[in-house]
C-alpha positions, -999 to 999 in steps of 0.1 A, spaced: 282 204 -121 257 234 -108 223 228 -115 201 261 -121 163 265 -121 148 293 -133 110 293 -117 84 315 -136 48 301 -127 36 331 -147 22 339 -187 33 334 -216 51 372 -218 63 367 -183 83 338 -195 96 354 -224 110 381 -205 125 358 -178 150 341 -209 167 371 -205 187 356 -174 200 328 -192 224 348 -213 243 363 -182 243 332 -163 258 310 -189 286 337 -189 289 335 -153 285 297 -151 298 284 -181 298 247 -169 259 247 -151 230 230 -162 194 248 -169 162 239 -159 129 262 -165 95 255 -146 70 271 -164 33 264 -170 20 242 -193 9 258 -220 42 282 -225 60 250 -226 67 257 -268 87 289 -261 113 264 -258 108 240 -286 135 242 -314 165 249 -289 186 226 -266 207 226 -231 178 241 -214 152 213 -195 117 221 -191 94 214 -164 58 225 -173 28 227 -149 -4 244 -145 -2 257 -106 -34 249 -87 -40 281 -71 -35 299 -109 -52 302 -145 -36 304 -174 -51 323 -203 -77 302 -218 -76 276 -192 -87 268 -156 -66 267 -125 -43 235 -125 -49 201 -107 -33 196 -74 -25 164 -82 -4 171 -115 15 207 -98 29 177 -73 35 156 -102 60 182 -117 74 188 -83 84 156 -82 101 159 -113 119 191 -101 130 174 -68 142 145 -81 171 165 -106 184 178 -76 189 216 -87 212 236 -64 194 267 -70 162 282 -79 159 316 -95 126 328 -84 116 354 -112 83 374 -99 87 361 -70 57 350 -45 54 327 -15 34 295 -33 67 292 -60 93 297 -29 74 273 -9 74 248 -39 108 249 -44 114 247 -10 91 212 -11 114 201 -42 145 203 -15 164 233 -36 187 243 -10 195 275 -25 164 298 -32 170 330 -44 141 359 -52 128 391 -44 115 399 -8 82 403 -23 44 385 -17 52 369 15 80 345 1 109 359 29 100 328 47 105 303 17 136 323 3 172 318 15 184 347 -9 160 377 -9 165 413 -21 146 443 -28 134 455 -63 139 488 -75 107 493 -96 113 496 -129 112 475 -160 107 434 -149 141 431 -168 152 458 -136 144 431 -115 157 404 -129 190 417 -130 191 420 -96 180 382 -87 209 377 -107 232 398 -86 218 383 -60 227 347 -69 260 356 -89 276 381 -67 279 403 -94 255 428 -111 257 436 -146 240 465 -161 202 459 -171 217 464 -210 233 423 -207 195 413 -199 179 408 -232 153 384 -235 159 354 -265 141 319 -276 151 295 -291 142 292 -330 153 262 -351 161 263 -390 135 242 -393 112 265 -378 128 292 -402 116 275 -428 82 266 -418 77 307 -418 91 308 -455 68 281 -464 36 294 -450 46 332 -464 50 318 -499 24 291 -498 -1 323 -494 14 341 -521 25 371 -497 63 363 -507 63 405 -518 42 416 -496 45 436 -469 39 409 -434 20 423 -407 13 394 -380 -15 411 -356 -29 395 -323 -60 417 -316 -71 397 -283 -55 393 -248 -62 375 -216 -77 411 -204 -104 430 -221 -92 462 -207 -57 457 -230 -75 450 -259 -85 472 -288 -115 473 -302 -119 447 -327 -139 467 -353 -112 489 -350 -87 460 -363 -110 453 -391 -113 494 -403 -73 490 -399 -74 461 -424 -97 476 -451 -76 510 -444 -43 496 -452 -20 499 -486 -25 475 -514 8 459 -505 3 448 -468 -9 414 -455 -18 403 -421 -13 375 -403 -36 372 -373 -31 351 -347 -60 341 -326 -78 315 -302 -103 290 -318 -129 312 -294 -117 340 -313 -123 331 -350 -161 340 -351 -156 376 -338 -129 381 -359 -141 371 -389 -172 393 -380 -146 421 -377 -130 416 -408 -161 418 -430 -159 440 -459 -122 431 -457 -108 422 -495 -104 379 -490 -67 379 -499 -61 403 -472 -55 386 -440 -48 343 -428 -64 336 -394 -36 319 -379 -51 292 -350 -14 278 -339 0 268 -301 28 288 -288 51 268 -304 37 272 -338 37 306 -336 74 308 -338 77 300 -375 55 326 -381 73 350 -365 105 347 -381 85 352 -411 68 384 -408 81 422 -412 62 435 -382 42 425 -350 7 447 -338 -9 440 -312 -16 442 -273 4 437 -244 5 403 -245 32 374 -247 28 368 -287 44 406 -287 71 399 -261 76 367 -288 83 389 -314 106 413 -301 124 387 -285 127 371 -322 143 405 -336 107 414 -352 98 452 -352 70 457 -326 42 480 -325 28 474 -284 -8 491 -283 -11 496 -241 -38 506 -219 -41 501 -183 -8 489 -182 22 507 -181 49 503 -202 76 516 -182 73 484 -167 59 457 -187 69 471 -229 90 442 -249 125 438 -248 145 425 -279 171 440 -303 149 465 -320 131 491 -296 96 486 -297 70 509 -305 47 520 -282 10 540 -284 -8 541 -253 -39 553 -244 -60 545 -216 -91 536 -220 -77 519 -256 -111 532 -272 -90 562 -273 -65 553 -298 -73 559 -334 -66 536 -364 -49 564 -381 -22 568 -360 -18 530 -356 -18 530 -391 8 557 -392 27 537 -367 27 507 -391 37 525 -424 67 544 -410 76 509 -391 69 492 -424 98 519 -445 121 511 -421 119 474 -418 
């Protein structure tokens, strides 16, 4: 039976957008075995599903949002773990030489990736990207380990989301009395101050919007103070900090009617859950980096942010919002 690793070292949105692989190669390999290596704290994307293993680490020479660079003592711990399931290939998704070289380490024979960040050496499989969307590249990783290409289209990203889960949403909707309301889940705060909107702008947002809506924000417990700050003058029964890990986001996902917020992996959660998405982008550029799910995301860009008003962002919302 062929064992497949997928190897994405990266964030949380990163991760997300590398699921979108595993469609395609189930097709293509209907009888292999999956295997993710992922860091540590991403590791609840995959909570609620099955038939996919996870290996989770915090690389040594990398931060995670939140968190320090990993111990080199627990990355060789996890690669220990990946050597001794004896993959036959790894999928290097955003590629670089560090990942190649570890799965190299691991004794993957076959390691496949784009010939980017110094990982030729590393790689036994290596082909050019086109630019693009990171979906763009994916896709051609895969057609470099399949044989085959299949159009970007088949690459949708998806996560797995138990009934149980389902539920949880329901239950934290209802016990909140927002059962009728209009659900706006908003994550105001990134990894990068340059993607983030202003946060008083997120509170005149709040005290802006209909009777009707609610918002469920999701945020760090670093976060809670400055929010809360932001929020002032904001009626009580308006918004629910929501402090959850990436796993217990999930529930409330399936729960709400629309996602705001920056570009950050919470949003690529959401549109990868079939949620409506409204991605506010700055620096970044969404031609490469904007969520991928069923529903086309919505996308306001301005760079600096500063520039974007709450009017149209509460435009955005409301005509998202009639649709939904």
């Amino acid at each position: 039976m062929r064992k497949i690793l997928i190897v994405v070292l990266d964030n949380l949105g990163d991760v997300v957008l590398a699921t979108a692989v595993l469609r395609p190669l189930r097709r293509r390999f209907p009888d292999a075995r999956f295997g993710v290596w992922i860091k540590s704290y991403a590791a609840g994307l995959f909570e609620g599903g099955d038939g996919v293993t996870v290996h989770a680490a915090d690389p040594f020479w990398d931060a995670a949002p939140g968190r320090g660079k990993g111990a080199f003592s627990a990355f060789m711990g996890s690669l220990a773990e990946v050597s001794s399931e004896k993959y036959d290939c790894a999928l290097l998704l955003n590629n670089e030489w560090r990942r190649a070289a570890a799965c190299w380490w691991a004794g993957i024979p076959r390691r496949v990736g784009l010939r980017a960040r110094k990982a030729g050496f590393f790689t036994t499989d290596s082909a050019s990207g086109g630019g693009g969307h990171v979906i763009a590249d994916h896709a051609t990783v895969f057609a470099a380990f399949a044989g085959e290409a299949q159009g970007v289209e088949a690459f949708v990203p998806e996560i797995p989301v138990s009934e149980t889960q389902r539920s949880e949403g329901r239950s934290w909707r209802e016990a909140l009395g927002w059962k009728d309301k209009k659900v706006v889940l908003l994550h105001a705060v990134t990894g990068d101050r340059l993607k983030n909107w202003p946060l008083e702008r997120w509170g005149e947002l709040v005290r802006r919007a209909p009777a009707d809506w609610r918002f469920g924000v999701f945020c760090a417990p670093r976060e809670e103070d400055s929010l809360r700050e932001a929020f002032s003058g904001c009626p009580i029964d308006s918004y629910s900090l929501v402090n959850a890990s990436i796993a217990g986001l999930k529930p409330m996902l399936t729960a709400g009617d629309l996602f705001l917020g920056g570009d950050s992996g919470p949003g690529h959660m959401a549109a990868a859950l079939g949620l409506p998405v409204i991605s506010l982008f700055g620096p970044t550029d969404p031609a490469r980096y904007a969520p991928i799910g069923s529903k086309s995301p919505v996308i306001l860009r301005e760079n600096p942010l500063t520039g974007l008003s709450v009017e149209r962002v509460r435009e955005a919302a409301a005509k998202a919002l009639s649709c939904a």
